[in-house]
Residue, then its C-alpha position, 0 to 999 in steps of 0.5 A: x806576411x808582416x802584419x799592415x801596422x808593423x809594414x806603414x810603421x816601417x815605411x815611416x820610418x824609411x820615408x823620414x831617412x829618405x827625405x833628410x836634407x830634402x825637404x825644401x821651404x816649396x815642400x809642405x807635407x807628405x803621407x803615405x798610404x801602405x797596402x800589401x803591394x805597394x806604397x802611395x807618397x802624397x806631397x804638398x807643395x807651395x809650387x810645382x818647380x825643377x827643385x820640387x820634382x828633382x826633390x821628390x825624384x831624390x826621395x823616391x830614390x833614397x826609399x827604393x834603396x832603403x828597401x830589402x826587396x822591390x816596392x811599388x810606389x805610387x805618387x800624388x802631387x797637390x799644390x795648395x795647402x794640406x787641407x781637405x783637397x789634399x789626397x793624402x790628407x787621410x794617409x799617415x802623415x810624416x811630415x807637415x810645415x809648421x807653417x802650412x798649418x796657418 
């Protein structure tokens, strides 16, 4: 079994590959959390819309392809700002909008 550090560290890496070319402006973060058995996305979004979900869709997508073996992917949503309402906000972070800080 590889070590959790080594295992998130990874999923980081496949999670920036899979959102290439997907982060639209609606999109302001994501963070992921890892175990043994599964990974969570937490997204941040200006608005739920067709774009956003199709986005994320595609994300997930990309994620299961990059993968050697199944995974288990959960997913949390939150409309607002990453801030401390956002369920991902202790989970690592991948990407913030430079301007959802302000």
């Amino acid at each position: 079994m590889e070590p959790l550090l080594k295992r998130e560290n990874k999923f980081v890496l496949d999670v920036v590959r899979a959102a290439l070319g997907l982060i639209s402006r609606d999109m302001l973060a994501i963070s992921i959390g890892v175990s043994q058995d599964r990974v969570m996305l937490y997204f941040v979004v200006r608005e739920r819309n067709h774009q956003v979900d199709e986005d994320i869709e595609d994300i997930i997508f990309e994620l299961y392809t990059l993968q050697s073996g199944p995974i288990e992917v959960d997913l949390s949503v939150h409309v607002g700002l990453p801030n401390t309402e956002w369920p991902g906000i202790s989970g690592r972070r991948v990407f913030v909008a430079k301007d959802a800080m302000e």
